[in-house]
PAVO-925324 format. One record per residue (C-alpha): x, z, y; residue number from 1. Coordinates in steps of 0.2 Angstrom, whole numbers. Layout:
! PAVO-925324
{r {X Z Y} NUM}
...
//
This chain:
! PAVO-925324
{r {790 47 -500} 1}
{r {787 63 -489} 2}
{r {792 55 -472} 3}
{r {804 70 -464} 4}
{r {796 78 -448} 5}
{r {803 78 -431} 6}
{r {813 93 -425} 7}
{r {804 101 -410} 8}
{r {816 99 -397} 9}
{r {806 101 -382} 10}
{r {804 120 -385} 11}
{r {820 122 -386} 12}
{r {836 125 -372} 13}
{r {846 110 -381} 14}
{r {850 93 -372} 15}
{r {837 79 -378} 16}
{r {840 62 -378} 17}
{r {838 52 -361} 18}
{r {838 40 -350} 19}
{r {838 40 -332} 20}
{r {838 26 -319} 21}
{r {855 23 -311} 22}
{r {865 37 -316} 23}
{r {867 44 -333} 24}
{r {863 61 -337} 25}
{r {878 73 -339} 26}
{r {878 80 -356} 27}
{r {872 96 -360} 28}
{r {884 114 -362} 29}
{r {869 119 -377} 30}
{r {868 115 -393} 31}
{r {857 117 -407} 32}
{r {854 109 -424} 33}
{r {848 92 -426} 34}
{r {842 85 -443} 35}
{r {854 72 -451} 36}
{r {851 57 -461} 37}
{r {853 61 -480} 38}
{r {865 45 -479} 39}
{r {875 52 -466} 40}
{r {880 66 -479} 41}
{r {886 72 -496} 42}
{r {869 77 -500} 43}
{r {865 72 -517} 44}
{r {882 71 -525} 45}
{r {889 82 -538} 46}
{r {899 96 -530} 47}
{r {916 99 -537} 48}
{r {917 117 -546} 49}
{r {929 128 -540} 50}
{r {936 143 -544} 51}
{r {932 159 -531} 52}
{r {940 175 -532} 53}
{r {930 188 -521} 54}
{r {935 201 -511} 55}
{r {932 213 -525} 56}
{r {945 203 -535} 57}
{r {934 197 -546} 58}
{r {935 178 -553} 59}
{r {922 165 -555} 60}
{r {916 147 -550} 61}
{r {902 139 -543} 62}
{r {894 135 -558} 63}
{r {897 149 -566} 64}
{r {888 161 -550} 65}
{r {874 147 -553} 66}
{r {871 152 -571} 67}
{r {855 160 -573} 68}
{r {849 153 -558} 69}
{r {839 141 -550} 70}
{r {852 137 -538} 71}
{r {866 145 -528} 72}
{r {866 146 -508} 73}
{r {883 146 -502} 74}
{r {883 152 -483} 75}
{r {898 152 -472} 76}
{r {901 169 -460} 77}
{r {911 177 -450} 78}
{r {911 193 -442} 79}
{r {920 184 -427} 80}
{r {911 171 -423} 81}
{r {893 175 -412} 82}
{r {883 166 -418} 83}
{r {887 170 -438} 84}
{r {885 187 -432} 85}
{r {869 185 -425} 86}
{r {863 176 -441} 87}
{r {867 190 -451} 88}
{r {847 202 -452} 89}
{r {841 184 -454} 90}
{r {854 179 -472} 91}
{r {846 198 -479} 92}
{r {831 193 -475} 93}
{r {832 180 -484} 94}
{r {841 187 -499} 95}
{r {829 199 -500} 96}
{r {815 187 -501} 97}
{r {824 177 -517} 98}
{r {831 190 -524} 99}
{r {819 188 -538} 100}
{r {815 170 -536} 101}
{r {830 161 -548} 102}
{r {845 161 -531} 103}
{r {863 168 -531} 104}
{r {869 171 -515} 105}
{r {889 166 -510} 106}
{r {895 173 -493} 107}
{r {912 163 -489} 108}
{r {923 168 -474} 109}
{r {936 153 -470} 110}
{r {944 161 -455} 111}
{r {961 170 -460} 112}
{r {963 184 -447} 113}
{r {947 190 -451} 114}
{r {952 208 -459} 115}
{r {945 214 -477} 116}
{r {937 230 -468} 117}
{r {928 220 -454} 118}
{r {919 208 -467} 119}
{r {916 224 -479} 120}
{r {910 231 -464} 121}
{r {897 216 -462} 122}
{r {891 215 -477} 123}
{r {886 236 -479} 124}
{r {879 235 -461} 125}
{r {865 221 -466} 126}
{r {864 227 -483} 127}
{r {871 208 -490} 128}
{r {870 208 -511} 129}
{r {878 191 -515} 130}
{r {897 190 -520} 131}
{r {908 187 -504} 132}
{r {924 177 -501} 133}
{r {938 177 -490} 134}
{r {944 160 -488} 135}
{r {959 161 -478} 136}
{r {968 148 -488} 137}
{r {951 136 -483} 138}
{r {950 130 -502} 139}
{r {930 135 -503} 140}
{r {930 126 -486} 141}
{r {939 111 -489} 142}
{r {929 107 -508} 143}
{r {913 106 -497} 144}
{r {918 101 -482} 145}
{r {912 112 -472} 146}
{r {910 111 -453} 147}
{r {906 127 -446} 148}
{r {906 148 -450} 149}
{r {886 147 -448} 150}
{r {882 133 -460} 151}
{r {875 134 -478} 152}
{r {874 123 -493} 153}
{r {860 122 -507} 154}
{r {868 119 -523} 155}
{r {857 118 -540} 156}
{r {862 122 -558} 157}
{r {870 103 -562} 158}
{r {882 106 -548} 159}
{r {870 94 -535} 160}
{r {871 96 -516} 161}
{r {852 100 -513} 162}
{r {855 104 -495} 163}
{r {869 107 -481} 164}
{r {865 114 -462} 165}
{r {858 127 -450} 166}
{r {851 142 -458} 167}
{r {837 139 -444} 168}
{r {836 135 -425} 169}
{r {833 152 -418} 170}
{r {854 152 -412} 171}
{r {865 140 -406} 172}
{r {877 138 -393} 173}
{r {872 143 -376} 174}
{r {852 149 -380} 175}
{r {842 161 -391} 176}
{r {826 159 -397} 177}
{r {814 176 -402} 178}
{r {809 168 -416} 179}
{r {814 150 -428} 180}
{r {803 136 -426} 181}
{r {810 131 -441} 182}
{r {820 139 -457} 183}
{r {829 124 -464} 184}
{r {837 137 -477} 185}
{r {821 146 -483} 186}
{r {812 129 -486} 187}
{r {827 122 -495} 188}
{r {827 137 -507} 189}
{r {808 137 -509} 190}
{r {809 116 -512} 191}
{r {823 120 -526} 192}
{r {814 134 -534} 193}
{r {798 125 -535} 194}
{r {808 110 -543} 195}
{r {806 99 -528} 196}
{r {817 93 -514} 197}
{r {817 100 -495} 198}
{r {807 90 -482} 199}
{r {823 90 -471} 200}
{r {838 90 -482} 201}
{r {853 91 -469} 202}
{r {856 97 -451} 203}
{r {871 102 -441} 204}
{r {875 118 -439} 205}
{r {882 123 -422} 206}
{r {894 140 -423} 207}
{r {913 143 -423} 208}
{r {922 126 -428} 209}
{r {932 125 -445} 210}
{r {949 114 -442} 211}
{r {950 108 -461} 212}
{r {966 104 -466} 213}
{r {971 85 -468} 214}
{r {963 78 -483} 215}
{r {974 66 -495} 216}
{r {968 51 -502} 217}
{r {963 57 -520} 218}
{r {968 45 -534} 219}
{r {953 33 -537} 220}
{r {943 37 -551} 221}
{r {931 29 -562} 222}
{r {914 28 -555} 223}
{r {901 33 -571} 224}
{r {885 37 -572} 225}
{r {881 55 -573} 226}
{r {895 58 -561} 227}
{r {890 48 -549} 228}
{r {878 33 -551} 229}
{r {862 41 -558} 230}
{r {864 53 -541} 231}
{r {863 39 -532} 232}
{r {849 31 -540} 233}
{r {838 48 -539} 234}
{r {840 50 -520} 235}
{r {838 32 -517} 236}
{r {827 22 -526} 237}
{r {815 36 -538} 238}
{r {804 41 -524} 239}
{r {794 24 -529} 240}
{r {806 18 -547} 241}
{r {801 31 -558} 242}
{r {787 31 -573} 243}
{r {769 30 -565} 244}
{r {779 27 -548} 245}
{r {773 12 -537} 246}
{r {790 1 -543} 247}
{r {788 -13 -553} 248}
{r {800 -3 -565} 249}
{r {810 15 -568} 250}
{r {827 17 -563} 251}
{r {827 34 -573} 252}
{r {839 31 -586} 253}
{r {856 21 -587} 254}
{r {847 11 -601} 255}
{r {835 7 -584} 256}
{r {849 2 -572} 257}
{r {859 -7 -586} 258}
{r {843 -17 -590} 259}
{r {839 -21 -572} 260}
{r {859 -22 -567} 261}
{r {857 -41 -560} 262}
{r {842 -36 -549} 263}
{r {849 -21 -542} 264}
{r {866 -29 -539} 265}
{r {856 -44 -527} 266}
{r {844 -32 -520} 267}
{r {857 -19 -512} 268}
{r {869 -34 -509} 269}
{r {855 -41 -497} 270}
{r {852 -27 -490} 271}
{r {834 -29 -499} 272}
{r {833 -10 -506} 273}
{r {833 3 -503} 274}
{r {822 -3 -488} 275}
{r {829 0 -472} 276}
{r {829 -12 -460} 277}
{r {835 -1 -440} 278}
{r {850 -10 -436} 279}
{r {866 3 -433} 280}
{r {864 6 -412} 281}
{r {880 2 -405} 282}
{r {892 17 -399} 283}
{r {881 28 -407} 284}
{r {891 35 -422} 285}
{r {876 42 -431} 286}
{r {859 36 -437} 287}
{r {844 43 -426} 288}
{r {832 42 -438} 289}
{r {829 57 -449} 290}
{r {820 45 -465} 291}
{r {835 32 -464} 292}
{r {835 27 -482} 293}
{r {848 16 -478} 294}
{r {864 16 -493} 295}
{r {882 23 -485} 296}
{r {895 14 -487} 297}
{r {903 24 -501} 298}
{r {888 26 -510} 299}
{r {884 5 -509} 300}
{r {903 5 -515} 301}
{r {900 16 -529} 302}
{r {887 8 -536} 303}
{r {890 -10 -534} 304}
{r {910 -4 -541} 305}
{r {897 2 -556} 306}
{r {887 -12 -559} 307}
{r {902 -23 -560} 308}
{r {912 -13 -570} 309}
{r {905 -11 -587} 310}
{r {894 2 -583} 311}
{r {903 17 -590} 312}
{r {891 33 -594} 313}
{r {905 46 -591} 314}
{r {903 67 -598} 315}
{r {884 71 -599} 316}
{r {889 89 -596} 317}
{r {891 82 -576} 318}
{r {872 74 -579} 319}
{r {860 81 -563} 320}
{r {845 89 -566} 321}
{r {830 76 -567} 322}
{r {820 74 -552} 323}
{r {803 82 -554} 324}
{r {786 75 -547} 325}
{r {773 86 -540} 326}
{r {759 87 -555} 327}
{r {744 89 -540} 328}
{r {738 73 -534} 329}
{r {741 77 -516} 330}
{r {760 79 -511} 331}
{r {754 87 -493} 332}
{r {743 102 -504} 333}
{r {726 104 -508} 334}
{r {717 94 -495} 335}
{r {705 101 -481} 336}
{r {696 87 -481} 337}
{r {697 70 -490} 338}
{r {689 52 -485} 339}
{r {686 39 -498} 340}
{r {681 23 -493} 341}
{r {662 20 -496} 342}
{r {665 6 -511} 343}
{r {678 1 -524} 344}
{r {688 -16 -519} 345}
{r {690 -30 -532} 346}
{r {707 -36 -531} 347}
{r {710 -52 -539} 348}
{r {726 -57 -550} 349}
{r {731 -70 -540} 350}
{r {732 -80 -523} 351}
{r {731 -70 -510} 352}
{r {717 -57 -501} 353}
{r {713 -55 -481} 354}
{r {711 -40 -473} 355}
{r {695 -30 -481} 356}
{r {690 -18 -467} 357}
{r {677 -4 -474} 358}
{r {672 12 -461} 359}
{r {670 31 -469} 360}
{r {660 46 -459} 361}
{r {669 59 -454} 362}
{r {655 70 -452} 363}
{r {661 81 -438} 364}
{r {651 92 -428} 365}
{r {669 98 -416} 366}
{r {687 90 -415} 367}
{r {697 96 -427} 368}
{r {718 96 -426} 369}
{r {727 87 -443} 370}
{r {744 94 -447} 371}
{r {746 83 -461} 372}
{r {740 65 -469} 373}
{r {742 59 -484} 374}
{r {735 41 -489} 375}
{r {731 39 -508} 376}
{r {728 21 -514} 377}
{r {722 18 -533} 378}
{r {729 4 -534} 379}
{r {745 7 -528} 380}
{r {754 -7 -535} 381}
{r {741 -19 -526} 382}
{r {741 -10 -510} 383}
{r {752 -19 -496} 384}
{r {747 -8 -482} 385}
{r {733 3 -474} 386}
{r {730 6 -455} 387}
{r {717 19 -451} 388}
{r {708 20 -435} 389}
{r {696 34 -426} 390}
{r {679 27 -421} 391}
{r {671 38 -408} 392}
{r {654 38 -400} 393}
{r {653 28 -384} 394}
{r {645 39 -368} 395}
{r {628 35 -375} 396}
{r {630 38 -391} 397}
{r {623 24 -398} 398}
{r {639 14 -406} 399}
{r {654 18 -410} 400}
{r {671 10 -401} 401}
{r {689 10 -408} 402}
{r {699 27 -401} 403}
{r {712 19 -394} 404}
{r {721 3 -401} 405}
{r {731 14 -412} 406}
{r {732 20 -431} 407}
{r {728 36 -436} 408}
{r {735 36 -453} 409}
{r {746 25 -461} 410}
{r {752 20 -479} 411}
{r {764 8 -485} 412}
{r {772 8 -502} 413}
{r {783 23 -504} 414}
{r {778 29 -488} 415}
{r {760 37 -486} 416}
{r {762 55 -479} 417}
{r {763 62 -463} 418}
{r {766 80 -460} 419}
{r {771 88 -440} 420}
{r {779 104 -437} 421}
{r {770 121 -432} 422}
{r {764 117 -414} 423}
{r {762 98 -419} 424}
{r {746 90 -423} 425}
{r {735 75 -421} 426}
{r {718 75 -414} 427}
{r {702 68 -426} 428}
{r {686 70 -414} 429}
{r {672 77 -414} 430}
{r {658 63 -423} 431}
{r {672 53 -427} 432}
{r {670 38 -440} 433}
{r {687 30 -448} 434}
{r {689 12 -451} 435}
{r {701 9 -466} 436}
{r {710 -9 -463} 437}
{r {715 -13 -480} 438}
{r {729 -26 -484} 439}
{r {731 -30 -505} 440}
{r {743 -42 -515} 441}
{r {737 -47 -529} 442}
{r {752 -45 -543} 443}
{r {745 -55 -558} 444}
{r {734 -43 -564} 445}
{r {715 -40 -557} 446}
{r {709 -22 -553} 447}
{r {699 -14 -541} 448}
{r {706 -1 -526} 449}
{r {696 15 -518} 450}
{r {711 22 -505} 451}
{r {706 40 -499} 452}
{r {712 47 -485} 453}
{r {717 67 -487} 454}
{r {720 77 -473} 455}
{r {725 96 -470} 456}
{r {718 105 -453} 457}
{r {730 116 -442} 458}
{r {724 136 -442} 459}
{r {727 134 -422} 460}
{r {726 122 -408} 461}
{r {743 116 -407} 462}
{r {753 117 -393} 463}
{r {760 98 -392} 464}
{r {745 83 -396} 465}
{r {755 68 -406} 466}
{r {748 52 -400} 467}
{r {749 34 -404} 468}
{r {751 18 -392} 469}
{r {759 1 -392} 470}
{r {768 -10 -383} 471}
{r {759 -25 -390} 472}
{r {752 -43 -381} 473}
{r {736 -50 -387} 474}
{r {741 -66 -378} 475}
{r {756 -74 -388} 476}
{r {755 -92 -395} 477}
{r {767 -97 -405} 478}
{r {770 -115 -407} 479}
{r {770 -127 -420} 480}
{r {786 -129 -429} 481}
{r {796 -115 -420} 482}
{r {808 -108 -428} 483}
{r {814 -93 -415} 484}
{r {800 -92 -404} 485}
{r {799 -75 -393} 486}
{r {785 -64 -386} 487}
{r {785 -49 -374} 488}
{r {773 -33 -376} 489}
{r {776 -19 -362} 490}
{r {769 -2 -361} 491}
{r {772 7 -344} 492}
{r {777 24 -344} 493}
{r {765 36 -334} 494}
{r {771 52 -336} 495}
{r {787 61 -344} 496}
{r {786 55 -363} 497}
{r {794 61 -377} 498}
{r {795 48 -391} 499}
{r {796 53 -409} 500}
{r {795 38 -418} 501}
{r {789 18 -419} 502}
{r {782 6 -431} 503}
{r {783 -12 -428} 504}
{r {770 -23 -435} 505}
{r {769 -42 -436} 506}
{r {764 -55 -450} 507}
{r {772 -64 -461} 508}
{r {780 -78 -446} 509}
{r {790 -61 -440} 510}
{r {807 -60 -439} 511}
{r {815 -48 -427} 512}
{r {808 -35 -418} 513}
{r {819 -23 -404} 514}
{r {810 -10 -392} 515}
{r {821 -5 -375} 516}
{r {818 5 -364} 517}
{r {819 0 -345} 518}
{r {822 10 -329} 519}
{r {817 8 -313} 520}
{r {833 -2 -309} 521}
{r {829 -12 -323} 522}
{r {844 -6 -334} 523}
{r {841 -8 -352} 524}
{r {844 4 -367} 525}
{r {840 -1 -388} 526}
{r {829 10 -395} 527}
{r {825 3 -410} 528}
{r {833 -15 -415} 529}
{r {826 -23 -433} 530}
{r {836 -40 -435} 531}
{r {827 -43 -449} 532}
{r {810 -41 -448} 533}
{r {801 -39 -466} 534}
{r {780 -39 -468} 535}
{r {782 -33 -484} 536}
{r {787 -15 -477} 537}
{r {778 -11 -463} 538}
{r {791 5 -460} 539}
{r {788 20 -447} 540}
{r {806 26 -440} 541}
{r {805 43 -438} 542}
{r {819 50 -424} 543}
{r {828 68 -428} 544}
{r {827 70 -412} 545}
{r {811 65 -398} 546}
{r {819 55 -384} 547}
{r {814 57 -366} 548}
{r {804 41 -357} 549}
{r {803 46 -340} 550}
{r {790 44 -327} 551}
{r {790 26 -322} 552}
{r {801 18 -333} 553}
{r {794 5 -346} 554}
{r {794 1 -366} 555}
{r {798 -17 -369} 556}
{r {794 -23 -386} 557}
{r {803 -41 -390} 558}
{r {798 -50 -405} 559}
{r {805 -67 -411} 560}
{r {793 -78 -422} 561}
{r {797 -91 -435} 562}
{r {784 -105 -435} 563}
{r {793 -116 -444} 564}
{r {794 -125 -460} 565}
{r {811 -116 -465} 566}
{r {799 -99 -466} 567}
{r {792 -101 -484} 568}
{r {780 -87 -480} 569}
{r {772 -99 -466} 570}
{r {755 -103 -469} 571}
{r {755 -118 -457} 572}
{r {769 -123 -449} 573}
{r {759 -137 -439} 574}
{r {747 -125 -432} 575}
{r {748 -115 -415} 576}
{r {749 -95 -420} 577}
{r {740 -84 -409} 578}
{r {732 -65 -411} 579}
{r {721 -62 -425} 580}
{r {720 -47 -437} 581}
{r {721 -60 -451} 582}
{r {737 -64 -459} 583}
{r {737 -83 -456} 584}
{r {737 -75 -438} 585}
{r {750 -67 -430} 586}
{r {753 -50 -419} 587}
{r {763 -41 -407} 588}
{r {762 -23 -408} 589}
{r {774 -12 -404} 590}
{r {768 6 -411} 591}
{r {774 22 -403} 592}
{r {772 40 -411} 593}
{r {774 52 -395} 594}
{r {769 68 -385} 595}
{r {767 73 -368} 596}
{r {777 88 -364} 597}
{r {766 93 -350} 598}
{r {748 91 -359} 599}
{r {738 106 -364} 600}
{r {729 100 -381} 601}
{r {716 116 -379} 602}
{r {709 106 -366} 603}
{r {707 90 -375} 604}
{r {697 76 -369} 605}
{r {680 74 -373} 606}
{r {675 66 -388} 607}
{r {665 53 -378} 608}
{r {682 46 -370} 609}
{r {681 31 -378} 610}
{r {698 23 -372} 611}
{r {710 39 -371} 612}
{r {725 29 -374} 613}
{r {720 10 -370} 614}
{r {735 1 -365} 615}
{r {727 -13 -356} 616}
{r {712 -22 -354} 617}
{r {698 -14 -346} 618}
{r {710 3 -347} 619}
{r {717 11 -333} 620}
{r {733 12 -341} 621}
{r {739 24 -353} 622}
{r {732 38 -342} 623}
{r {718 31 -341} 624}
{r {702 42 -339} 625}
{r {713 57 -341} 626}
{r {715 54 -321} 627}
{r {698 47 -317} 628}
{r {689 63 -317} 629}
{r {674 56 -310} 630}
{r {672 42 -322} 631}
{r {670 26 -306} 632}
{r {683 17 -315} 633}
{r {698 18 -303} 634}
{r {710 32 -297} 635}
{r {710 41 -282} 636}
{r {724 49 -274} 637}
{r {717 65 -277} 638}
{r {714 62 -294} 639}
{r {734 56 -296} 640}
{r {740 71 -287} 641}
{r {756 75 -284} 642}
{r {765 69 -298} 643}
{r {760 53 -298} 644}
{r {758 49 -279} 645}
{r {773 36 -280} 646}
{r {765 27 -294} 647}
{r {748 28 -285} 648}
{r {756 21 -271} 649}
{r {766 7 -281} 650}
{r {750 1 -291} 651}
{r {738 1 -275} 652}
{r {740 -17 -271} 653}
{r {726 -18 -257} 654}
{r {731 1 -250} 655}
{r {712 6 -251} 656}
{r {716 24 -259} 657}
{r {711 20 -276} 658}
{r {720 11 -291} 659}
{r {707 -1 -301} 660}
{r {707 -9 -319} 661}
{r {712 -26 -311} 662}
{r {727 -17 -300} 663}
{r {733 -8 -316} 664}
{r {731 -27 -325} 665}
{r {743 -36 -314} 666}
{r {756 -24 -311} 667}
{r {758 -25 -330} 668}
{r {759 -44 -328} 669}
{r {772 -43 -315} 670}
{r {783 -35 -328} 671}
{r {779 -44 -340} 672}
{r {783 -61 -328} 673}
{r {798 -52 -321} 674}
{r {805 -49 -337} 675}
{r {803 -65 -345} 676}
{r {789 -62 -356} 677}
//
């Protein structure tokens, strides 16, 4: 599964997420799109297909503009409204780039004062071929439900919603941009051309407000199939249940489903699949995670009503296209550079395996910038999980020291790729080498693995480094027989951090795990809360949006342990549990994909930092040698400067000038104590 990117707020004039100490932030007069959740729309149900007369008076339907097609983007306007307006060089542009490329074009305008010679007039200025309605009556509007007079919708031949939101970022209310950072509409139409579907498949779409009217209940229908179920099953479970797919079985067919009813039936009523294990965030009435595979509540509905109910297949006419599967190896493209582990691994049949930990040379003679990652197991169905971490040469240069205690790369099954927007990238260093950590599950059948690691460069620097740290403690013990045991792992926040996303990991006595973020006053907020802690799906929670952690506030990472007999995954349940990278060990980290706003990647650290982002320890703190310029191993307050003089001051427990390793140390320890870790 392509995990979806992050949308690049922090270069734009829009509100972010954040917290402040004391008093909340007042909420911001911009707005501009943010990617949705696929679950949080209609995206990927068949669309009904009305009938449209344009302003020309000639009659057709959604279907029948589609014929011949690829797909059919229908774009709501209005010469009225500003920011449709604005968008309108930017919808030719984009005519014209598909106008030989399989896509019909609908232009409906649902606001009824509009006159006929003002959206004539709209549509000669920019030169707009596609077929144009004036939906004063709000019939095109209400059948898609749309919100706004600048939103679009990507609609293939078999009547599926492929897409719905912004044409791009470049407008919205209360800012302009010079130029996208991204063009939501153009990859949707390139995704759908190409047989594939778009990285981000729904946004909002800020313009002028459509009041729809009120909606009656329609009468309940039969749930079938190709109406409805196998929809379902393509948006939520195919990524990995699909023939050659890492699932145990397809889910392609209704023969598929009807065969494996029982099993699905348990698994969504669980809560087991599709795996998605964020808790909903209280008074927040939409998910903040753009890769939330979670089921809505009509689709669970639907499907269970299905499974239960005879299992109808309905009019094949309403079938959806089949998904198709990318016939390269690589989903991100043809690699720039790909890693292979240096041997094969023998997997056995059965039992279970340890952590095989192998390293790969990168052979790198500068740093290079990595735009995106892909992980590629061979034995996929064997493959629990991968963790890959940069070696880099210590200051002599004569052995190699972790980079940080933070992944690189990641892969767990139906999630292996990372790919960051234009500006976005992560740093692999000059001469570094990459130590693939390799988890397998034997499944009954013996094999051997050889994981590779793919990876595509950026042209140019990027503007914005995305880095990895962890709230994590390498001092829990658990004790015997415990069934909610809890731990604390803290990571201070030196500097204005935006948060993009977090992966917990544990072992198999895991069993919740909730990150806050804490001010200064010590008020709390839920950033992520996983009730239901699973090692079997070590998941990375992608936020739409990066949320701001200020300067001087702190990430708390809580995790609750179950030692005890009632855990049937419990190796031991007489045995006290501390860290170790084994499994029959346990850990506490608290992962944290982020930027740093005010950083200038071009001048990148050097490739002999060996502890860039070293938490604890012998570190400095997550600044670390960033602020010891001269490399004594402790902070003057020249070296802090200005922005963080109050820190400097805070941390310097003997009021010599300088912050040291062991000041750093126990201000972290006061937290931890003060917070009952």
């Amino acid at each position: 599964m392509i995990i979806p990117a992050f949308r690049p707020a922090v270069l734009l004039a829009s509100a972010v997420i954040t917290f402040m100490s004391g008093a909340g932030a007042a909420e911001s007069l911009t707005e501009q799109p943010r990617p949705l959740a696929r679950s949080e729309t209609n995206v990927g149900r068949m669309m009904p297909d009305i009938r449209v007369t344009d302003i020309d008076e000639r009659t057709s339907s959604l279907k029948a503009l589609a014929a011949n097609h690829k797909a059919l983007a229908v774009v709501f306007t209005s010469p009225t409204c500003p920011l449709s307006a604005k968008l309108m060089p930017t919808l030719a542009a984009v005519e014209q780039e598909f106008a030989g490329g399989g896509v019909a074009f609908l232009y409906v305008n649902p606001t009824a004062t509009d006159s006929l010679t003002a959206i004539r007039g709209a549509v000669k200025q920019h030169g707009l071929k596609g077929a144009v309605v004036h939906d004063g009556n709000l019939a095109v509007a209400t059948a898609l439900n749309a919100s706004s007079t600048t939103e679009s919708f990507v609609i293939d031949t078999a009547g599926t919603l492929i897409y719905r939101g912004a044409v791009d970022d470049q407008y919205g209310i209360g800012y302009a941009q010079d130029a996208p950072r991204n063009e939501w509409l153009r990859d949707a139409l390139r995704a759908v051309t190409a047989g594939q579907r778009p990285r981000i498949a729904a946004t909002t779409a800020p313009g002028c407000a459509i009041a729809l009217p009120e909606k009656k209940a329609p009468a309940a229908a039969a749930v079938t199939w190709h109406g409805r179920v196998s929809r379902i099953v393509q948006a939520n479970c195919q990524d990995c249940h699909r023939k050659d797919g890492i699932a145990p079985f397809p889910l392609e067919t209704i023969a598929d489903a009807a065969a494996h009813a029982g099993m699905i039936k348990k698994a969504v009523t669980k809560g087991i699949m599709p795996p998605w294990f964020a808790a909903p965030q209280e008074g927040v009435s939409h998910s903040p995670f753009s890769n939330d595979r979670s089921l809505t509540a009509a689709d669970r509905a639907d499907l269970l009503a299905w499974l239960e109910g005879g299992r109808p297949a309905g009019n094949p006419a309403e079938a959806p296209l089949p998904r198709q599967w990318p016939d390269a190896e690589w989903a991100i493209g043809k690699p720039d550079a790909i890693y292979e582990i240096p041997r094969s691994v023998d997997v056995k049949a059965t039992g279970k395996m340890g952590y095989v930990n192998l390293q790969v040379e990168t052979g790198l003679t500068e740093d290079r910038w990595v735009q995106a990652i892909e992980v590629l197991p061979t034995a996929r169905a064997q493959v629990h999980h991968v963790l890959i971490f940069t070696m880099v040469p210590d200051k002599d240069g004569r052995r190699r020291v972790r980079d940080g205690n933070n992944f690189f790369a990641a892969y767990v099954p139906g999630s292996n790729i990372l790919q960051y927007p234009a500006g976005y990238a992560k740093r692999l260093p000059k001469g570094a080498v990459l130590h693939f950590q390799l988890h397998y599950t034997p499944t009954g059948t013996a094999t051997t693995d050889r994981t590779r690691l793919g990876v595509v460069f950026a042209k140019q620097p990027p503007r914005y480094e995305v880095q990895v740290a962890a709230a994590g403690n390498h001092q829990i013990r658990i004790p015997p027989g415990a069934e909610n045991h809890q731990e604390k792992g803290i990571l201070p926040v030196l500097f204005n951090a935006q948060i993009i996303a977090f992966m917990p990991h544990m072992h198999v006595r895991g069993k919740s795990f909730r990150y806050e973020l804490v001010g200064l006053d010590n008020s709390r907020r839920t950033l992520l809360d996983v009730p239901r802690y699973d090692f079997n799906w070590q998941l990375l929670y992608r936020l739409a949006e990066p949320l701001m952690a200020p300067l001087g506030s702190r990430i708390e990472a809580t995790a609750v342990f179950d030692n005890s007999p009632n855990n049937p995954a419990n190796p031991d349940p007489t045995k006290t549990v501390r860290w170790g990278e084994q499994t029959d060990n346990e850990m506490l980290l608290g992962y944290i994909e982020y930027v740093n706003p005010a950083e200038n990647p071009s001048l990148a650290r050097a490739a002999s930092d060996p502890e860039p982002l070293r938490l604890t320890g012998k570190s400095l703190g997550i600044l670390g040698k960033r602020l010891d310029k001269d490399g004594d191993g402790r902070i003057s307050k020249d070296e802090a400067g200005s922005s963080f003089a109050k820190l400097h001051a805070q941390l310097d427990a003997n009021a010599d000038g300088f912050v040291t390793a062991d000041e750093s140390r126990d201000a972290l320890r006061r937290q931890t104590e003060k917070s009952g870790g």
